[in-house]
C-alpha positions in Angstrom: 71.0 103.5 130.7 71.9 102.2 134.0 72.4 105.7 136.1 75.8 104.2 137.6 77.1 107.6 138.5 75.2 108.4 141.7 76.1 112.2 142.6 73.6 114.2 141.0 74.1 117.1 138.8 73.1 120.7 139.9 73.2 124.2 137.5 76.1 125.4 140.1 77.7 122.3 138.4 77.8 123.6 134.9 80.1 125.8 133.3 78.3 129.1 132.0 79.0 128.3 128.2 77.9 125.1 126.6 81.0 125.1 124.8 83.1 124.6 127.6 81.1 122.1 129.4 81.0 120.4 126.0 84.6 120.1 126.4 84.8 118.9 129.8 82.4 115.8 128.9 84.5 115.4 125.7 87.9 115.0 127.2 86.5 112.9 129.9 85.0 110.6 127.8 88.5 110.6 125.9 90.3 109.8 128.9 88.1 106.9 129.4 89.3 105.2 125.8 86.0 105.2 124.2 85.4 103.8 121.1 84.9 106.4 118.3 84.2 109.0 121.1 83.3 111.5 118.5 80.8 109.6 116.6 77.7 111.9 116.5 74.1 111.0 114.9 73.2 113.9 112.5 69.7 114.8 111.4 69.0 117.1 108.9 65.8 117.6 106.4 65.4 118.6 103.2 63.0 121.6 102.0 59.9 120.2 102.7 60.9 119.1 106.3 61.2 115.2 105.6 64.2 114.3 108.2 66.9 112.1 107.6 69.6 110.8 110.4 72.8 109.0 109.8 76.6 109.0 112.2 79.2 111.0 110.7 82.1 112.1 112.6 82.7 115.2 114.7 86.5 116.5 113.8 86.5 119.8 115.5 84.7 122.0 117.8 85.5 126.0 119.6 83.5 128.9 120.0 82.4 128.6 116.3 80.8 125.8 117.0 81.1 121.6 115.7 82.4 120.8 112.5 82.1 117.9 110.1 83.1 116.9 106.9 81.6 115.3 103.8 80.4 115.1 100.3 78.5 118.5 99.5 76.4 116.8 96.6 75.6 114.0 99.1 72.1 113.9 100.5 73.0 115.7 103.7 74.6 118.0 101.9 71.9 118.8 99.4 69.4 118.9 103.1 72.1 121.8 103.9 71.7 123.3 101.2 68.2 123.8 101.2 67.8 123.8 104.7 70.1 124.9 107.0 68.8 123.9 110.5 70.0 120.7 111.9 71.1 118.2 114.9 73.1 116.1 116.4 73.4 113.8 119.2 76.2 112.0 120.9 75.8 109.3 123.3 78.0 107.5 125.7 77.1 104.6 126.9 80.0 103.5 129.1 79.3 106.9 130.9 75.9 107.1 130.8 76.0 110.3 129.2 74.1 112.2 126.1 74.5 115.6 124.4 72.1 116.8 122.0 72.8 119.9 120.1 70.5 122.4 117.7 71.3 125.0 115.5 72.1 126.3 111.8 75.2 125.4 109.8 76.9 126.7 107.1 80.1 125.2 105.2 83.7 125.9 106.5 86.6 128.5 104.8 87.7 126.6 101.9 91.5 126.9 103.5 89.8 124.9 106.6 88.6 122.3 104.6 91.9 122.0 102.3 94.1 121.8 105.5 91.9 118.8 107.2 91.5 117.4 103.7 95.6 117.5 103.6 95.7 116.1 106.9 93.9 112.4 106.0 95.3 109.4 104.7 96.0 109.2 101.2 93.3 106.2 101.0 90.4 108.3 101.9 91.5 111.5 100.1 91.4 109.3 96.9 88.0 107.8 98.1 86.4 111.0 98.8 87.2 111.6 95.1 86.0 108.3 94.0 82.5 108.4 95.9 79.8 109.9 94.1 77.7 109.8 97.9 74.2 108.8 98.1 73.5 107.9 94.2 72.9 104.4 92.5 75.9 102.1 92.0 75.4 98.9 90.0 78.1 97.3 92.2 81.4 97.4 94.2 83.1 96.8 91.3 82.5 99.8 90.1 83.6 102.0 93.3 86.4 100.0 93.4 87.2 100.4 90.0 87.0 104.8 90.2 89.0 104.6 93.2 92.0 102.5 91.0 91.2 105.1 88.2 92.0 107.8 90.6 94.7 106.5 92.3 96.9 106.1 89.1 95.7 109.8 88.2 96.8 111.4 91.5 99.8 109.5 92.6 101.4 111.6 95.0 99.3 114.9 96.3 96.2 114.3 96.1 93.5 117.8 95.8 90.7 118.4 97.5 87.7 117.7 95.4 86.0 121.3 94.9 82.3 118.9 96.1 84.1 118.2 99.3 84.2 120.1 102.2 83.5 121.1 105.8 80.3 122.0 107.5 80.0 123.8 110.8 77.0 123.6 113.0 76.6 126.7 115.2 74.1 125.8 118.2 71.3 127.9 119.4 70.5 124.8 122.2 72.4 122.2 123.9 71.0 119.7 125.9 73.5 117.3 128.3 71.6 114.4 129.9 72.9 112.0 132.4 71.4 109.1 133.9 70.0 108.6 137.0 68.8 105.8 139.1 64.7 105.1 138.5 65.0 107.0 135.3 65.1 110.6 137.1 68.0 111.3 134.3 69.5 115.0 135.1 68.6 117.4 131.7 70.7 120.3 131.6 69.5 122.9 128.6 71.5 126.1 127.2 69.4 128.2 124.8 71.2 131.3 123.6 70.0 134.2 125.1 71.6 137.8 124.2 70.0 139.1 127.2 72.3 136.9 129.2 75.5 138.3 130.5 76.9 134.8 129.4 75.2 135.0 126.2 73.0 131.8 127.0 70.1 130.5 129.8 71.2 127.3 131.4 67.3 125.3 132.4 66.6 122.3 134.2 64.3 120.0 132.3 62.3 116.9 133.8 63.3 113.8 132.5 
């Protein structure tokens, strides 16, 4: 991180809800043309608190909270099943700019998921059928094979596979970090707090 943005950040700066600022970062670092600008690292662990992290994409975020989609009988979904706390963190480079985000998640109305699922290219409805996620293939071959299976079976609307589905992550903490010069990065934390007349407790933290 190179801390190329030189006016420093204050609390007066931030907007009272994480969700909002979340937002303003969000549609700044869309109106810079970032690559893939809502590629987020997710961690979750299963019951016995052994972590796992991989990127998935974020597709949707309001008051609720961020939302995700994926294979419920893959590994992060089995995590979520047993486990519901989790994280994620997004990072811009270009800007210089990282969000990191805490809280519990629980899977999306099934009329969510079926509209998003509707809304993606045929390709990848027919590949989240074909895709048994996170077990043992012997080869391509036979992906590629299921997905030709599937595409003769289904050849014009395609269903949303009842092990497919949305996840939404409601946050308890959000962290925003930008970098400064000398690695004196600003750290900007919201914890929810009912006691709040905003419902949350905006802290400083030392980088």
């Amino acid at each position: 991180m190179s801390g190329k943005r030189e006016l420093s950040l204050s609390l007066d700066d931030l907007a009272p809800d994480p969700l909002v600022q979340f937002r303003l970062w969000y549609e700044e670092a869309e109106s810079e043309g970032l690559h893939l600008v809502n590629a987020i690292a997710l961690a979750t662990a299963d019951a016995d608190g052994v972590p796992s992290a991989r990127h998935v994409l974020l597709r949707g975020f309001d008051e609720r909270g961020f939302t995700f989609y994926t294979n419920y009988e893959s590994r992060k979904g089995h995590h979520l099943a047993e486990n519901t706390h989790a994280a994620f963190t997004l990072l811009w480079k270009e800007l210089d700019r990282q969000i990191c985000v805490i809280g519990t998640v629980g899977r999306t109305e099934e009329e969510e998921s079926d509209a998003y699922f509707r809304a993606r290219p045929r390709e990848a409805q027919i590949g989240a059928w074909a895709s048994k996620q996170s077990t043992v293939i012997a080869g391509r071959d036979e992906l590629m094979k299921r997905f030709a299976e599937l595409d003769q079976r289904y050849p014009t609307d395609v269903p949303r596979p009842s092990f497919w589905g949305g996840f939404r992550l409601a946050p308890d903490t959000v962290e925003f970090w930008q970098a400064r010069a000398f690695r004196l990065h600003d750290r900007f934390r919201y914890t929810r707090d009912e006691g709040s007349p905003t419902g949350w407790l905006i802290e400083r933290l030392s980088p």
